[in-house]
C-alpha positions as CSV (number, residue, x, y, z in Angstrom):
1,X,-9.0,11.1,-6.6
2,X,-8.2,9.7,-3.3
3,X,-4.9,10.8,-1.0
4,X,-4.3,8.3,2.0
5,X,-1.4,8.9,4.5
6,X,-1.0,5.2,6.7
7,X,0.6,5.9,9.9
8,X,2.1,2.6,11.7
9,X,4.0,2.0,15.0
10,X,4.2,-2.1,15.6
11,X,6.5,-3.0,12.6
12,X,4.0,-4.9,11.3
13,X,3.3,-4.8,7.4
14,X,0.2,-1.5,7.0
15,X,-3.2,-2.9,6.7
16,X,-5.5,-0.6,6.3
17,X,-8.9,-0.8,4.6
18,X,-7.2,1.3,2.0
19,X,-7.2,2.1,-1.1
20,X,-10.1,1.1,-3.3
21,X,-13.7,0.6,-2.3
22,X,-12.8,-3.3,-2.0
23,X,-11.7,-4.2,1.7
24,X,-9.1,-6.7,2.2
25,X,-9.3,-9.8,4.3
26,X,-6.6,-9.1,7.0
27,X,-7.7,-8.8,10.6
28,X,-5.1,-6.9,13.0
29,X,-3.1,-8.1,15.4
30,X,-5.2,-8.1,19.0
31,X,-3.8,-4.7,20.9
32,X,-3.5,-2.8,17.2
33,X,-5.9,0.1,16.6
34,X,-6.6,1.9,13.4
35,X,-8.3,5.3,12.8
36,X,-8.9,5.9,9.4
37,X,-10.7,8.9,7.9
38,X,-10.8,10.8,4.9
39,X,-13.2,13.3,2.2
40,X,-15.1,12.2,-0.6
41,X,-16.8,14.4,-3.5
42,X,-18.9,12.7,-5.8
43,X,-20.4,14.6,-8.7
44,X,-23.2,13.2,-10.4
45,X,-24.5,15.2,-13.9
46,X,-27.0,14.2,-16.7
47,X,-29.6,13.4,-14.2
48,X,-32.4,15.5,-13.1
49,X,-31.1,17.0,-11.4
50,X,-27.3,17.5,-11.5
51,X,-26.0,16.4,-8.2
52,X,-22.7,17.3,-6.1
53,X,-21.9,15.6,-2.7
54,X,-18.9,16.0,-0.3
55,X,-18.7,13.7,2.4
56,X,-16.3,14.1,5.2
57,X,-15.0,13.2,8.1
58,X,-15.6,9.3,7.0
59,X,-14.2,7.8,10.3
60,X,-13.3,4.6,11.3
61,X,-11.7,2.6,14.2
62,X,-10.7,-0.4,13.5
63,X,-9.2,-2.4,17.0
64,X,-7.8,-6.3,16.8
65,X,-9.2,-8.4,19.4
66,X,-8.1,-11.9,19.0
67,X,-6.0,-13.5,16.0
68,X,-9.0,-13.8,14.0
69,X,-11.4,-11.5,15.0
70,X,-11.6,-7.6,15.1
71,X,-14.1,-4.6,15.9
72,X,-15.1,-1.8,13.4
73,X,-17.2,1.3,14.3
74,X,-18.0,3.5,11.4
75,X,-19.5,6.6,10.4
76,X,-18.9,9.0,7.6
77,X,-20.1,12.0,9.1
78,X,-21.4,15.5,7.6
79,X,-22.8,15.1,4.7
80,X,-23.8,18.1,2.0
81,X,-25.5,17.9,-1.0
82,X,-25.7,20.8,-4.1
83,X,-28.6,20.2,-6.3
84,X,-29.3,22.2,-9.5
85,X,-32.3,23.8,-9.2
86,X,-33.1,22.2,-6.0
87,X,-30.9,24.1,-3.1
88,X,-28.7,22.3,-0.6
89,X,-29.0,19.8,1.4
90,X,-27.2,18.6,4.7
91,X,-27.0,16.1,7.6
92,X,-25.0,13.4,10.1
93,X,-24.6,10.3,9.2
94,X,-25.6,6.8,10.7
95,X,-23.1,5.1,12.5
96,X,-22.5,1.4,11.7
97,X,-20.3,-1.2,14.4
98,X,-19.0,-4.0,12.5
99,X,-16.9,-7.4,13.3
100,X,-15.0,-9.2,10.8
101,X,-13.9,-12.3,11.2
102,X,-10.5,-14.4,9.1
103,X,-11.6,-17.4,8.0
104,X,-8.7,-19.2,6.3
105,X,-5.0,-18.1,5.1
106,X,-4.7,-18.4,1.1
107,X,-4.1,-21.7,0.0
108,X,-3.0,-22.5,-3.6
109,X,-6.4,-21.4,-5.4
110,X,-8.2,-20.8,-2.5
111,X,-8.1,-17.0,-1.7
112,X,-7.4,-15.8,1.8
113,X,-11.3,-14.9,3.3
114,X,-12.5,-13.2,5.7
115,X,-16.4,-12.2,6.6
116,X,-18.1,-9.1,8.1
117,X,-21.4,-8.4,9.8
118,X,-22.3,-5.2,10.9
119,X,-25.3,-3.3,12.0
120,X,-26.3,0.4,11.1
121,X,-27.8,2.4,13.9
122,X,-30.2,5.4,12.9
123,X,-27.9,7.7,14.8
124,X,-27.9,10.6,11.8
125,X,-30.3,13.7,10.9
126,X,-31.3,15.3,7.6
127,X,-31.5,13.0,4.5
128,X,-28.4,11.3,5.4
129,X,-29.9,9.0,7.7
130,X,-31.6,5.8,6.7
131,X,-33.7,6.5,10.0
132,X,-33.9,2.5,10.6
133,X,-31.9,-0.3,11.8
134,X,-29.9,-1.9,8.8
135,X,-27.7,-5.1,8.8
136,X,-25.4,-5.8,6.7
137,X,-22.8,-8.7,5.7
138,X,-20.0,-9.0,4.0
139,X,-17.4,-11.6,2.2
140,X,-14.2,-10.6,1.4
141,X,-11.2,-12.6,-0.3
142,X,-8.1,-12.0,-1.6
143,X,-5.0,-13.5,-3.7
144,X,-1.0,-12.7,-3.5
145,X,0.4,-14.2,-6.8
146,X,3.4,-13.7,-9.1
147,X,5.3,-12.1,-6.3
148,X,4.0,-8.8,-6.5
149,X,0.4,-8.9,-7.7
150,X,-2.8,-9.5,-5.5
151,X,-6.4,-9.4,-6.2
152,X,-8.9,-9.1,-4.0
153,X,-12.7,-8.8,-3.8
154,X,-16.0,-7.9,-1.9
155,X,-19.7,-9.4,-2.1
156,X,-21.8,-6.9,0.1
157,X,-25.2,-7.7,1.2
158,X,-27.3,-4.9,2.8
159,X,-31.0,-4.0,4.3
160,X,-31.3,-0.7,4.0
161,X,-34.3,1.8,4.8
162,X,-35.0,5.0,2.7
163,X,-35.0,7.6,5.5
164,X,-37.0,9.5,7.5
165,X,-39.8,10.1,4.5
166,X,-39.7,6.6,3.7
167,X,-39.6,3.6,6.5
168,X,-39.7,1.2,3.4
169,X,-36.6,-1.2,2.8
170,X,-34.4,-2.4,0.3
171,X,-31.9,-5.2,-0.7
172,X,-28.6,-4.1,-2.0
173,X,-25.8,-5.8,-3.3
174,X,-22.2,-4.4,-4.0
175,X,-19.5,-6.4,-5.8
176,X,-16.0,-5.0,-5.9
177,X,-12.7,-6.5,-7.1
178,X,-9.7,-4.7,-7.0
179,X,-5.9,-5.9,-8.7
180,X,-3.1,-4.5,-7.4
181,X,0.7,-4.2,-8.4
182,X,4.1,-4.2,-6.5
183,X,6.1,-1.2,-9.0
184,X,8.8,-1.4,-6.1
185,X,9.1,-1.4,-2.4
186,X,7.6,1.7,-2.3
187,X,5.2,2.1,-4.8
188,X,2.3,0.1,-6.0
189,X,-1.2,0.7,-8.4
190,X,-4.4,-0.7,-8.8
191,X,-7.5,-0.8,-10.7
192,X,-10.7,-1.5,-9.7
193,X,-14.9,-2.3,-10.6
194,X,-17.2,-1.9,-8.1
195,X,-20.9,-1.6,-8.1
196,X,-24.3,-1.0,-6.4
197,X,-27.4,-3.5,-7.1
198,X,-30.3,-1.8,-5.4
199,X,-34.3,-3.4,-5.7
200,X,-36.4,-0.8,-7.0
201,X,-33.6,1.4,-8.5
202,X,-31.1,1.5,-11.4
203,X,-27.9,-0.5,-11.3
204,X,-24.9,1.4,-10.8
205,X,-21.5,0.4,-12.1
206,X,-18.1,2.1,-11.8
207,X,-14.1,2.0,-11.8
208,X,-11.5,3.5,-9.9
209,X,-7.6,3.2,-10.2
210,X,-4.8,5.1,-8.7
211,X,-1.5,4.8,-7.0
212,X,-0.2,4.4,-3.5
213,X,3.5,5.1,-2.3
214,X,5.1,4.0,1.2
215,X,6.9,7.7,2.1
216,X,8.6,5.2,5.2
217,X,7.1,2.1,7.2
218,X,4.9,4.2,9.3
219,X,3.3,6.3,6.8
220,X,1.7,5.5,3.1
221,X,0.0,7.8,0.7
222,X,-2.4,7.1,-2.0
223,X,-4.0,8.6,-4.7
224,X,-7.0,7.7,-7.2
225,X,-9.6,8.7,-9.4
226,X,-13.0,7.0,-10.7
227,X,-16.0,7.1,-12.9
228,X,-18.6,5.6,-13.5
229,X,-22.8,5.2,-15.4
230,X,-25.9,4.7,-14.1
231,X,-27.8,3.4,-16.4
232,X,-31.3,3.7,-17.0
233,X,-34.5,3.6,-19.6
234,X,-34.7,7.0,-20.2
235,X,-31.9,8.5,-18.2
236,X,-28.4,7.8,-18.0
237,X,-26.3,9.2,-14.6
238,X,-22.5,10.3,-15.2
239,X,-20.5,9.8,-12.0
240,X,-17.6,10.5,-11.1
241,X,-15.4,10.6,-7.9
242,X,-12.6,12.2,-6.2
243,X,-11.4,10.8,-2.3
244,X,-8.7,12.2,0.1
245,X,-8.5,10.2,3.1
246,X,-6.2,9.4,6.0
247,X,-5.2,6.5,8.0
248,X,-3.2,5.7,11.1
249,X,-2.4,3.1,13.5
250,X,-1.3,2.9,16.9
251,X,-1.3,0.0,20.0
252,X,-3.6,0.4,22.5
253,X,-2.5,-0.5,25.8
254,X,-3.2,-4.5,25.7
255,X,-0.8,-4.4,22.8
256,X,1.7,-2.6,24.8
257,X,1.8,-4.8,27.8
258,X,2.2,-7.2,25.5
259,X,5.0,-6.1,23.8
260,X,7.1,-5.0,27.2
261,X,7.0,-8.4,28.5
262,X,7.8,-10.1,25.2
263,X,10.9,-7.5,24.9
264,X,11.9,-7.9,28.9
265,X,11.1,-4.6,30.0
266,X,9.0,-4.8,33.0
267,X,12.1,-6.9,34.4
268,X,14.6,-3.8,33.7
């Protein structure tokens, strides 16, 4: 389950990276900031062993640069693990700075696309860190069709190392695609697949859907639920999911200046 407040001040349609797994394309306006954030618990049973993880304060700051281009700095923070039989584990997170960069508007069949490259600094402890260096790139695409539908996907390519018991590295790839509906001007849904592709370990494949609901221009909720299988020879990995987050946005002074002079005010 996921619950996502969107705070906005610039009048500008929200676009956060909200609500699914799958980012959208859009880039934000140079001078607008977001700070999103939020709580995930993950339970993961018929493995060996059973596995419960909370995840919170999942952070991110999102600022528009130029038209096309924006800076992202990432990190999702504590992390604890329950383990049956096992005890608890705990630790910080990496932190990852990304830049994504709009490609091209939608155009009949071709989807609006954007790109992503980011870097993962071993800036954690425990076994949350990778304890290594790890890039990462993204492509991300979208369509608006039938007035109020829009699908839109991720392909994610990632180097990741195993932590600080094991400097080894591996490739992983996530594909997400999300489809979203328009109920009315103040309430949409969506479904979603996404999944994890990891060398040396089994495939895992999931779904999420849920709702969001615009409680007034500057502020939008959403909630959602997933599951998912792991699958495996000999032993098969329940998952499932529940997410609260938050997101707001704000102008940071550029953005302001900006927005006096185009208004008149610095001549009042």
């Amino acid at each position: 389950m996921s619950l996502v407040p969107s705070l906005a001040v610039t009048g500008e349609p929200l676009q956060p990276n909200r609500p699914g797994q799958a980012d959208p394309p859009t880039v934000l306006a140079p001078g607008v900031a977001h700070i999103e954030g939020g709580l995930t618990f993950e339970r993961q049973t018929e493995g060996n062993p059973d596995t419960d993880t909370l995840t919170v304060p999942e952070l991110e700051l999102r600022l528009g640069v130029q038209e096309r281009f924006e800076l992202q700095l990432f990190a999702d923070g504590f992390v604890q693990e329950w383990r049956d039989g096992d005890g608890n584990h705990s630790g910080m997170s990496d932190l990852e700075l990304d830049t994504r960069v709009r490609l091209w508007e939608q155009a009949g069949w071709r989807p609006a696309t954007a790109v992503d490259f980011g870097l993962s600094f071993p800036t954690g402890s425990g076994f949350a860190t990778s304890d290594g260096f790890d890039p990462e790139g993204e492509i991300l695409y979208a369509w608006d069709f039938a007035t109020r539908w829009n699908l839109n996907g991720n392909f994610d390519f990632a180097s990741e190392t195993q932590g600080e018991d094991d400097s080894s590295r591996h490739f992983i790839f996530r594909p997400e695609l999300a489809l979203g509906l328009s109920i009315s001007e103040r309430l949409g849904t969506f479904v979603e697949y996404y999944g994890v592709i990891e060398e040396d370990a089994a495939d895992q494949h999931s779904i999420d859907g849920g709702f969001t609901f615009l409680v007034n221009e500057d502020l939008q909720l959403d909630v959602s639920a997933g599951a998912g299988r792991l699958p495996r020879v000999l032993d098969r990995r329940q998952l499932d999911l529940v997410r609260l987050e938050t997101a707001a946005r704000r102008n940071y002074p550029t953005r302001l200046l900006e927005d006096k002079i185009r208004n008149g005010d610095l001549c009042r």
